[in-house]
PyMOL Python script that loads the backbone (N, CA, C, O; Angstrom):
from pymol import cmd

cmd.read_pdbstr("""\
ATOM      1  N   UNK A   1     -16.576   6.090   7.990  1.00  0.00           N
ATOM      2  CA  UNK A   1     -17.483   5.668   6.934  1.00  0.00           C
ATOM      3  C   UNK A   1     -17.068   4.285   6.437  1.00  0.00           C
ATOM      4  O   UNK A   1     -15.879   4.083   6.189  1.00  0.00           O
ATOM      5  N   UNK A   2     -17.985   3.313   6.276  1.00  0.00           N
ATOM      6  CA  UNK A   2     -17.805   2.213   5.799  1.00  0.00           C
ATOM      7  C   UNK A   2     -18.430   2.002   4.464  1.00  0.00           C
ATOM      8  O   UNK A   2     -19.423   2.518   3.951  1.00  0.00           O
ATOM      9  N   UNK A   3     -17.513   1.026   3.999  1.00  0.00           N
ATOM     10  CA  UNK A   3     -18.262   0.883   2.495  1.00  0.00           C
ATOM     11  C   UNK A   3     -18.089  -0.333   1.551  1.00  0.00           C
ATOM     12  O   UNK A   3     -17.068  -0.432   0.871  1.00  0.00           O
ATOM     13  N   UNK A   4     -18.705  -0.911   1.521  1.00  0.00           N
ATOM     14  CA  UNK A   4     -18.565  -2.458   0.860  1.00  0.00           C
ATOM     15  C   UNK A   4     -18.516  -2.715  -0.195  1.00  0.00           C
ATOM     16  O   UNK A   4     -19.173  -2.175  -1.085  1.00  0.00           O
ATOM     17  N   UNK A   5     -17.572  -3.770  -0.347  1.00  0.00           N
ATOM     18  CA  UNK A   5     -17.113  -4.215  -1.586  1.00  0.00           C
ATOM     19  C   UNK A   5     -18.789  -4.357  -2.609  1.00  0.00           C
ATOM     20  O   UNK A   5     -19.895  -4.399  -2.070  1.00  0.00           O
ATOM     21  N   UNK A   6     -18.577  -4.401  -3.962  1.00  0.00           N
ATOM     22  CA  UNK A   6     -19.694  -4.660  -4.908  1.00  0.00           C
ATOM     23  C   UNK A   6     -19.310  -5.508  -5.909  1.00  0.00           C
ATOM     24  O   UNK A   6     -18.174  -5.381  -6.366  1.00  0.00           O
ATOM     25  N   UNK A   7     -20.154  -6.475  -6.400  1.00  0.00           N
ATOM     26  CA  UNK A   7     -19.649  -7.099  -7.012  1.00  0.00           C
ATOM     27  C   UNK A   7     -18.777  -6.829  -8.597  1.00  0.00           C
ATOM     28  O   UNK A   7     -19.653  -6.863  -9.461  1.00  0.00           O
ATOM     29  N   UNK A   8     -17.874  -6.666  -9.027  1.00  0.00           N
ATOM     30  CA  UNK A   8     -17.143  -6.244 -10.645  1.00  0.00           C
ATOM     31  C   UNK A   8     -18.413  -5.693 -11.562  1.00  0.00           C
ATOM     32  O   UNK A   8     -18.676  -4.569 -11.990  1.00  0.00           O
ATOM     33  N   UNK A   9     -19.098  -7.000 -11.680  1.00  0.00           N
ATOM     34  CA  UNK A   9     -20.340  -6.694 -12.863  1.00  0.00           C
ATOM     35  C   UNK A   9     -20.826  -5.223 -12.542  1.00  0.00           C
ATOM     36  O   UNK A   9     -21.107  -4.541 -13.528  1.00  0.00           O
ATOM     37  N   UNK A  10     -20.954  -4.677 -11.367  1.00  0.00           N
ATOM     38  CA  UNK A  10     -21.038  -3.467 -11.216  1.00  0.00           C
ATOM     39  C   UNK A  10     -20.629  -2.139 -10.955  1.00  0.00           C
ATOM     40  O   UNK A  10     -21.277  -1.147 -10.622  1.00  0.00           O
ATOM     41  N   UNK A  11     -19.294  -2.334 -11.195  1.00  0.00           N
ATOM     42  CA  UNK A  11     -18.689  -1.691 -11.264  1.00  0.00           C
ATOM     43  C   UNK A  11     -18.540  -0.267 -12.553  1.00  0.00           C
ATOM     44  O   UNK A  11     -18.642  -0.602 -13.733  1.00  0.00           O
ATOM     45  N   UNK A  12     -18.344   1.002 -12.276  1.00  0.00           N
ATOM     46  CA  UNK A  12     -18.628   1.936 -13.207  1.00  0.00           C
ATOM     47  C   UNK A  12     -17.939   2.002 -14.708  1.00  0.00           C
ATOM     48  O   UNK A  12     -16.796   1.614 -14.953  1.00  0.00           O
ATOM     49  N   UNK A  13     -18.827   2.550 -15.627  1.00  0.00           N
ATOM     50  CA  UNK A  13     -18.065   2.633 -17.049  1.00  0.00           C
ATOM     51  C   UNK A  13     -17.702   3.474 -17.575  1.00  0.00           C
ATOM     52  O   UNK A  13     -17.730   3.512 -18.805  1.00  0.00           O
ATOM     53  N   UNK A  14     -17.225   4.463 -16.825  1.00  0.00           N
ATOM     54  CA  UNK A  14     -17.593   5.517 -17.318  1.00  0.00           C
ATOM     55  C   UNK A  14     -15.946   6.552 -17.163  1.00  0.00           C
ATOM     56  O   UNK A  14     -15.671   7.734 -17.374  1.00  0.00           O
ATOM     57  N   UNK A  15     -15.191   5.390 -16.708  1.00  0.00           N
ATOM     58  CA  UNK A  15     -13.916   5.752 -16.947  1.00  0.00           C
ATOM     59  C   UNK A  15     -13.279   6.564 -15.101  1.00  0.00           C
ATOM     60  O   UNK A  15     -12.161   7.051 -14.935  1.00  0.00           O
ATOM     61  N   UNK A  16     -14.075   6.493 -14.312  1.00  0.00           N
ATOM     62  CA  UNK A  16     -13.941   6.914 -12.611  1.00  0.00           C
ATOM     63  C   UNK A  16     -12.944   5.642 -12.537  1.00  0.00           C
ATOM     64  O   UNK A  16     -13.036   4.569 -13.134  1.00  0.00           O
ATOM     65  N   UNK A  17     -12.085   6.035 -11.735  1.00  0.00           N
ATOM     66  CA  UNK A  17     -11.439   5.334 -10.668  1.00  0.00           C
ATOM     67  C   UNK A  17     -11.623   4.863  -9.617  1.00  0.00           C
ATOM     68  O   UNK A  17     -11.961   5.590  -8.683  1.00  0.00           O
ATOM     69  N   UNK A  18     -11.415   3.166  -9.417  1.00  0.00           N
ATOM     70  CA  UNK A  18     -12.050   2.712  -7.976  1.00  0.00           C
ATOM     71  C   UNK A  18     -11.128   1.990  -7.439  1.00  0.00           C
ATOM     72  O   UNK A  18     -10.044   1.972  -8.022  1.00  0.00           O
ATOM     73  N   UNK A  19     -11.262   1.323  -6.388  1.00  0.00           N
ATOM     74  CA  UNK A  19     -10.206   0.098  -6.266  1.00  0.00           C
ATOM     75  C   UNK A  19     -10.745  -1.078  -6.465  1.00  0.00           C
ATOM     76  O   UNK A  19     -11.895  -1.125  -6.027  1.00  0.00           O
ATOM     77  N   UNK A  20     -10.278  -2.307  -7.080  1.00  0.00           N
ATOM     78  CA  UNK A  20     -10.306  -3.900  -7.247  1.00  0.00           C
ATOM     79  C   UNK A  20      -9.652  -4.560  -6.757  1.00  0.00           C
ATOM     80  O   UNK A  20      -8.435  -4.385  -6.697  1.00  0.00           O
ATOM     81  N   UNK A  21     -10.381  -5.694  -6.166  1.00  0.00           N
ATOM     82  CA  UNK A  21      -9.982  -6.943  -5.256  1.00  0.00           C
ATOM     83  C   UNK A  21     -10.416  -8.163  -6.133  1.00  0.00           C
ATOM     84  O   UNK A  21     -11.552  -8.295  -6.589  1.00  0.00           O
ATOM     85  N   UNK A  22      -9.299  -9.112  -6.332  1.00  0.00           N
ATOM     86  CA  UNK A  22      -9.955  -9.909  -6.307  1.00  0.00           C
ATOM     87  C   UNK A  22      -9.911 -11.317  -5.392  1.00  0.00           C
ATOM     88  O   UNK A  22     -10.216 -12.439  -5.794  1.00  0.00           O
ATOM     89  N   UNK A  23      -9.392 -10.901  -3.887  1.00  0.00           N
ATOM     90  CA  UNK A  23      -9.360 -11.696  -3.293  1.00  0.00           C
ATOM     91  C   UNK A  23      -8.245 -11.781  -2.834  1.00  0.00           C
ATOM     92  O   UNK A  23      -8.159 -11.712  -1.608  1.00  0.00           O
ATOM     93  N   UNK A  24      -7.068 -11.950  -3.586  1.00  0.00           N
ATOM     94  CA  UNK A  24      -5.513 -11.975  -3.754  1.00  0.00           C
ATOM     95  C   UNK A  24      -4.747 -10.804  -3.480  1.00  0.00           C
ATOM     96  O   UNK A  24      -3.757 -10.900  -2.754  1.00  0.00           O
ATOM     97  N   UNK A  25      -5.061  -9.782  -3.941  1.00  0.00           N
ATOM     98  CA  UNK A  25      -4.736  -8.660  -4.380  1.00  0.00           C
ATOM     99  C   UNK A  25      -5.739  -7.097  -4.696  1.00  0.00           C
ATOM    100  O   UNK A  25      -6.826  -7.192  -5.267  1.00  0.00           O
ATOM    101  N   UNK A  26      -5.235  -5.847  -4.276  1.00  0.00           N
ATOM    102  CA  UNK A  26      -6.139  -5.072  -4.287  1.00  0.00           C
ATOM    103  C   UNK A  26      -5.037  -3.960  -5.374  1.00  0.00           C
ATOM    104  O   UNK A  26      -3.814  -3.875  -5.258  1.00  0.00           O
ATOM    105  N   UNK A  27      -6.011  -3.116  -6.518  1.00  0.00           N
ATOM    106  CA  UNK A  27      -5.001  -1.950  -6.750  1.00  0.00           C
ATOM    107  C   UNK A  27      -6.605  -1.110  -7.446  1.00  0.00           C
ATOM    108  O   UNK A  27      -7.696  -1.676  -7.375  1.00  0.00           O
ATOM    109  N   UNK A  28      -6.400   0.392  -8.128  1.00  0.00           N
ATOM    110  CA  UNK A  28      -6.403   1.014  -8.387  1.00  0.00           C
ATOM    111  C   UNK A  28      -6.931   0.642  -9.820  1.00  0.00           C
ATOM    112  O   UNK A  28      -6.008   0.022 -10.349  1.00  0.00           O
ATOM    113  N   UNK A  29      -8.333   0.761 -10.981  1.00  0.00           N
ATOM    114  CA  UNK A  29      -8.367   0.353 -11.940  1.00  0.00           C
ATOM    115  C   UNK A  29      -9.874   1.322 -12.609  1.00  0.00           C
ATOM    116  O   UNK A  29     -10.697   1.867 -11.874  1.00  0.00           O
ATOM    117  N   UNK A  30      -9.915   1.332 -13.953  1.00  0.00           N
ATOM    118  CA  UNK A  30     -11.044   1.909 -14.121  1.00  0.00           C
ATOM    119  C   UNK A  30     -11.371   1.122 -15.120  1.00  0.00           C
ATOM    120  O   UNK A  30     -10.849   0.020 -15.289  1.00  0.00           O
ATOM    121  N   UNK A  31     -12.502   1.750 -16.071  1.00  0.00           N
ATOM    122  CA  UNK A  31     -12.832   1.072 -17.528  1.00  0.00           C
ATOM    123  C   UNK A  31     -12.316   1.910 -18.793  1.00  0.00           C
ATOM    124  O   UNK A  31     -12.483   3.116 -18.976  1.00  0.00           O
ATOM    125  N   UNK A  32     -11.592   0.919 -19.699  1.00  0.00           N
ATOM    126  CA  UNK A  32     -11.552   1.692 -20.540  1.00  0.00           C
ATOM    127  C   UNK A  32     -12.355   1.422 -22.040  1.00  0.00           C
ATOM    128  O   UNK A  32     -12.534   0.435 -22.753  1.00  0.00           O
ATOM    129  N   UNK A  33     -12.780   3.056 -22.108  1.00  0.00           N
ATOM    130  CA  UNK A  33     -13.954   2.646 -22.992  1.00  0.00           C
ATOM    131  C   UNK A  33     -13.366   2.413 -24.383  1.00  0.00           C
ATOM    132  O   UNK A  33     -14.249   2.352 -25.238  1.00  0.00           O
ATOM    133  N   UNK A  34     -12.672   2.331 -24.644  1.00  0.00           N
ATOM    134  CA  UNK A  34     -11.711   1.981 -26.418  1.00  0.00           C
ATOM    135  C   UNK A  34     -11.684   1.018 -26.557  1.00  0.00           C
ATOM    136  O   UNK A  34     -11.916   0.531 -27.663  1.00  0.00           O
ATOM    137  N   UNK A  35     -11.243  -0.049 -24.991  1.00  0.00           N
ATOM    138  CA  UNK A  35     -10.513  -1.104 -25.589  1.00  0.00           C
ATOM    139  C   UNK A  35     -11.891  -1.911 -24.973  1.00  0.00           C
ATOM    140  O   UNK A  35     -12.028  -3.027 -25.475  1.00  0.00           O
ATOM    141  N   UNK A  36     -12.883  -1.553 -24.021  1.00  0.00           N
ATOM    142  CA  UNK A  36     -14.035  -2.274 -23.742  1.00  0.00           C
ATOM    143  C   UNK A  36     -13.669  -3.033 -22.556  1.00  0.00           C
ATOM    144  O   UNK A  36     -14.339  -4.004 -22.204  1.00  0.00           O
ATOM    145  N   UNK A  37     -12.498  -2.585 -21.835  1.00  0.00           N
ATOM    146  CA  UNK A  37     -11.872  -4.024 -20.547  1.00  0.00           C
ATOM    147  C   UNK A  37     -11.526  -3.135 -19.315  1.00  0.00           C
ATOM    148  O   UNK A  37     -11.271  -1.934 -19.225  1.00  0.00           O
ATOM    149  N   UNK A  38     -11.588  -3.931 -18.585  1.00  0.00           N
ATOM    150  CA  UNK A  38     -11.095  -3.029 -16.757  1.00  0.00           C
ATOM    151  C   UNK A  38      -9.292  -3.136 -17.488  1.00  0.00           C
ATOM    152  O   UNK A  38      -8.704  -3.840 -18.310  1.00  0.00           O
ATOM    153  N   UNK A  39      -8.934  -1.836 -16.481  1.00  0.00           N
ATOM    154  CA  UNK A  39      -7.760  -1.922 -16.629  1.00  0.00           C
ATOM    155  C   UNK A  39      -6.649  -1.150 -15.542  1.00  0.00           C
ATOM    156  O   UNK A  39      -7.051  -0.118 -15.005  1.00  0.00           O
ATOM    157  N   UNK A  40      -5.673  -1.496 -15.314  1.00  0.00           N
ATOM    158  CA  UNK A  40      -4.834  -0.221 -14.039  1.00  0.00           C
ATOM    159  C   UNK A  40      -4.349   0.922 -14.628  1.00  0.00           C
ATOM    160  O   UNK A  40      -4.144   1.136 -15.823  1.00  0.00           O
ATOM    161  N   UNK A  41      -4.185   1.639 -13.671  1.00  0.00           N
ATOM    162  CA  UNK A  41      -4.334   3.205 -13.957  1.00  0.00           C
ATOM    163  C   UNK A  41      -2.884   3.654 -13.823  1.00  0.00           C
ATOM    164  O   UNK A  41      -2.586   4.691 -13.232  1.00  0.00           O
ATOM    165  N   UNK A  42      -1.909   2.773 -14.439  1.00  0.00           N
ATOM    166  CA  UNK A  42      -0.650   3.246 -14.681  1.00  0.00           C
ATOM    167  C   UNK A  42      -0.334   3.633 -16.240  1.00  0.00           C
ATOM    168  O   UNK A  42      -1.319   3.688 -16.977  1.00  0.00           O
ATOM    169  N   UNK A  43       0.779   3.871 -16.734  1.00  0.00           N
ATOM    170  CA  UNK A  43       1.485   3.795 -17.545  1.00  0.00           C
ATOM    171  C   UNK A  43       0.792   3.670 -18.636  1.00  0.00           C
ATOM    172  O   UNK A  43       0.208   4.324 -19.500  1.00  0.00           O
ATOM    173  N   UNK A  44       1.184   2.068 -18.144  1.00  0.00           N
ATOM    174  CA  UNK A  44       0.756   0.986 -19.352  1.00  0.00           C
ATOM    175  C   UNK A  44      -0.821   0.657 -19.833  1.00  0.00           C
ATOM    176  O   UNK A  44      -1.264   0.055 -20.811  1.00  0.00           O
ATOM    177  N   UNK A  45      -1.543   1.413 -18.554  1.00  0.00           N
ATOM    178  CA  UNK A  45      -2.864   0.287 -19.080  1.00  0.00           C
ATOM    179  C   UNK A  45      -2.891  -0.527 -19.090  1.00  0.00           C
ATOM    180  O   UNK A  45      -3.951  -1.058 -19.422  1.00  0.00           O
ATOM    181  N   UNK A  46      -1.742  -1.345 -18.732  1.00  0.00           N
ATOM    182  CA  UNK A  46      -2.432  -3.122 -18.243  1.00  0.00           C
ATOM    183  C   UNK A  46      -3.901  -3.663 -18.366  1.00  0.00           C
ATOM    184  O   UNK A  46      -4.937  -3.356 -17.776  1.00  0.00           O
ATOM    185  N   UNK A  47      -3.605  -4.605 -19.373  1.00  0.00           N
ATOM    186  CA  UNK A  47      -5.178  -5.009 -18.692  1.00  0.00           C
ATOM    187  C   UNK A  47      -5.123  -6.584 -18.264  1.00  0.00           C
ATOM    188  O   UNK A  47      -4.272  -7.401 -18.617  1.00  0.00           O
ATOM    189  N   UNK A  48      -6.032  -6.761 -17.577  1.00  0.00           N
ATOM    190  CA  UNK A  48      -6.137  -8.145 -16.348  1.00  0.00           C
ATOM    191  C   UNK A  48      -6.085  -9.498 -17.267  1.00  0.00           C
ATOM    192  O   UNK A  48      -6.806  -9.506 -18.265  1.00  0.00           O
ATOM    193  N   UNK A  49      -5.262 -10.661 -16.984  1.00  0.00           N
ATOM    194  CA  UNK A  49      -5.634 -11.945 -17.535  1.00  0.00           C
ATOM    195  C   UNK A  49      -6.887 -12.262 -17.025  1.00  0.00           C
ATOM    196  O   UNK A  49      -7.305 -11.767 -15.978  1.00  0.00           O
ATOM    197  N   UNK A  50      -7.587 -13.151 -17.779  1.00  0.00           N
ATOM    198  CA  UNK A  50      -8.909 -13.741 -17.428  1.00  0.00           C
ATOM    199  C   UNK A  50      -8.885 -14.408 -16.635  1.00  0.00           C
ATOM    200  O   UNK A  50      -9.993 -14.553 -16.120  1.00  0.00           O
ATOM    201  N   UNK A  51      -7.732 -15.242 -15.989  1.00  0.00           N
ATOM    202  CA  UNK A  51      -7.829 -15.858 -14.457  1.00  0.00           C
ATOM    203  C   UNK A  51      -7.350 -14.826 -13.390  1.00  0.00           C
ATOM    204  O   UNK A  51      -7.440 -15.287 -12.252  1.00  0.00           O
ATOM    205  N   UNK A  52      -6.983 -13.860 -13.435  1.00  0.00           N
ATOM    206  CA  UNK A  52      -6.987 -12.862 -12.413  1.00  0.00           C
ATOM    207  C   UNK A  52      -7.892 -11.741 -12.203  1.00  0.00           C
ATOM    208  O   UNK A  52      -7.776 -10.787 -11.435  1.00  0.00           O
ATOM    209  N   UNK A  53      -8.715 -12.003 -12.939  1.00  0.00           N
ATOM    210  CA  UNK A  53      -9.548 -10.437 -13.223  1.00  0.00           C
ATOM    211  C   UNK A  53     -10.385 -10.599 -11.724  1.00  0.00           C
ATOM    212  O   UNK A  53     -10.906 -11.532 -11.113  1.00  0.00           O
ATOM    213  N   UNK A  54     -10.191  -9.080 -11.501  1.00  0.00           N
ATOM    214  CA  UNK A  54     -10.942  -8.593 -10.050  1.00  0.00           C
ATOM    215  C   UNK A  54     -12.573  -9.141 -10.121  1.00  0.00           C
ATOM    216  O   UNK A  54     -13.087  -9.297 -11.229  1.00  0.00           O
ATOM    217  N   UNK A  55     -13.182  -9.361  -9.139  1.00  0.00           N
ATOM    218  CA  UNK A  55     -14.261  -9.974  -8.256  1.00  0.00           C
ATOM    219  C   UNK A  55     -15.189  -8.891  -7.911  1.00  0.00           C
ATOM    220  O   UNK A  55     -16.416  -8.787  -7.884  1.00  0.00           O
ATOM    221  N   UNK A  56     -14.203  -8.122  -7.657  1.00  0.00           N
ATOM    222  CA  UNK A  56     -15.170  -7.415  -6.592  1.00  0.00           C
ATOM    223  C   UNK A  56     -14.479  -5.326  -6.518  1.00  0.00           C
ATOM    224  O   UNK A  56     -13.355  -4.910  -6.800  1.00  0.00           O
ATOM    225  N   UNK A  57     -15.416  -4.720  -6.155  1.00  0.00           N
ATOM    226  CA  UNK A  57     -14.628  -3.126  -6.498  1.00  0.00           C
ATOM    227  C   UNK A  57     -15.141  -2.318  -5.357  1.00  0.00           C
ATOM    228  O   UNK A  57     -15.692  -2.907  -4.427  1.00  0.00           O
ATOM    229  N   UNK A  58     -15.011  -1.012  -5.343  1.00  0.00           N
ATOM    230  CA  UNK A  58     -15.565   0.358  -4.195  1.00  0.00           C
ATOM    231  C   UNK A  58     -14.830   1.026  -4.507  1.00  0.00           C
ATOM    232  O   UNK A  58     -13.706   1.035  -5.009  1.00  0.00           O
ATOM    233  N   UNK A  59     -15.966   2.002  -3.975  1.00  0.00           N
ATOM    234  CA  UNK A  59     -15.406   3.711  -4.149  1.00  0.00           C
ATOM    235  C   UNK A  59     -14.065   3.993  -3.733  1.00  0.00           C
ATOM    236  O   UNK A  59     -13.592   3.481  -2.718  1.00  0.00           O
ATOM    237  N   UNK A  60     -13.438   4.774  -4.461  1.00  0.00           N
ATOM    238  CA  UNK A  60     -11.836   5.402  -3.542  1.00  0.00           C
ATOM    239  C   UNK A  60     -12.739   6.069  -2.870  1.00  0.00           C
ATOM    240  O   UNK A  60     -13.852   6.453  -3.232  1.00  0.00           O
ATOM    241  N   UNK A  61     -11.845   6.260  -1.223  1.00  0.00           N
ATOM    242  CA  UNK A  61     -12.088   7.047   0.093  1.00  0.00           C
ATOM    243  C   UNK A  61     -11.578   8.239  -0.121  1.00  0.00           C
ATOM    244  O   UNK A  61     -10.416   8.583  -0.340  1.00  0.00           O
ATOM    245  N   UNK A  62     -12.623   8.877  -0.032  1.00  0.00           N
ATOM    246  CA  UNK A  62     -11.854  11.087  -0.010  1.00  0.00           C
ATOM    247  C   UNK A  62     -10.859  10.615   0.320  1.00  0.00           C
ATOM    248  O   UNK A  62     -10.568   9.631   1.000  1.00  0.00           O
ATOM    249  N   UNK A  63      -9.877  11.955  -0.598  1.00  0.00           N
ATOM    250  CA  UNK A  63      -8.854  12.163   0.131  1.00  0.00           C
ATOM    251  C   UNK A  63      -8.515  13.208   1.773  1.00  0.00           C
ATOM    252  O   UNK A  63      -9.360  14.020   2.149  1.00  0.00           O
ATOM    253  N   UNK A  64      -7.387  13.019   2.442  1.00  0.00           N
ATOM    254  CA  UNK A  64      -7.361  13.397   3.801  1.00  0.00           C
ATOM    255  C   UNK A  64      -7.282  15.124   3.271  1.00  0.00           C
ATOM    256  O   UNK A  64      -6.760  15.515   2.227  1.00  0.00           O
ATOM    257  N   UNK A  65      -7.976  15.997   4.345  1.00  0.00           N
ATOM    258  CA  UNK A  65      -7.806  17.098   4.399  1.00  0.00           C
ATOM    259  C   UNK A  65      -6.956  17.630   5.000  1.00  0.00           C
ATOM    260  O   UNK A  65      -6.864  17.703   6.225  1.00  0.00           O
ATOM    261  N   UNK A  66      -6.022  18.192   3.958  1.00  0.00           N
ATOM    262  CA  UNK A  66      -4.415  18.952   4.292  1.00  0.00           C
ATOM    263  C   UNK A  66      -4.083  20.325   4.418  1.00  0.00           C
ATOM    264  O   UNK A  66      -2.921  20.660   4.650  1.00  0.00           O
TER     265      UNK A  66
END
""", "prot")
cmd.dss("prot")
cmd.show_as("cartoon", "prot")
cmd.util.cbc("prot")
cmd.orient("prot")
């Protein structure tokens, strides 16, 4: 299955997990609705400087059947 990148602006709000690229770099990020900003899905909640913020997003791939 293939599946293409989309651009950020469309990316979901609703608090799902996807992955973000922005060219440089790819990780793991959702929205968070409190603080109103994309953010990674660690710990901290990081959220992105405005010169790094992801471009571009897609679905996480099922996981493998174990």
């Amino acid at each position: 299955m293939i599946v293409d990148w989309h651009p950020i602006e469309t990316a979901p709000k609703d608090g799902t997990n996807f992955l973000v690229c922005s060219g440089m770099w790819m990780t793991v990020a959702s929205w968070h609705r409190t603080h109103q900003c994309l953010v990674t899905n660690g710990p901290t909640y990081e959220r992105y400087p405005a010169d790094e913020h992801p471009t571009h997003w897609m679905p996480l791939p099922e996981p493998p059947n174990v």
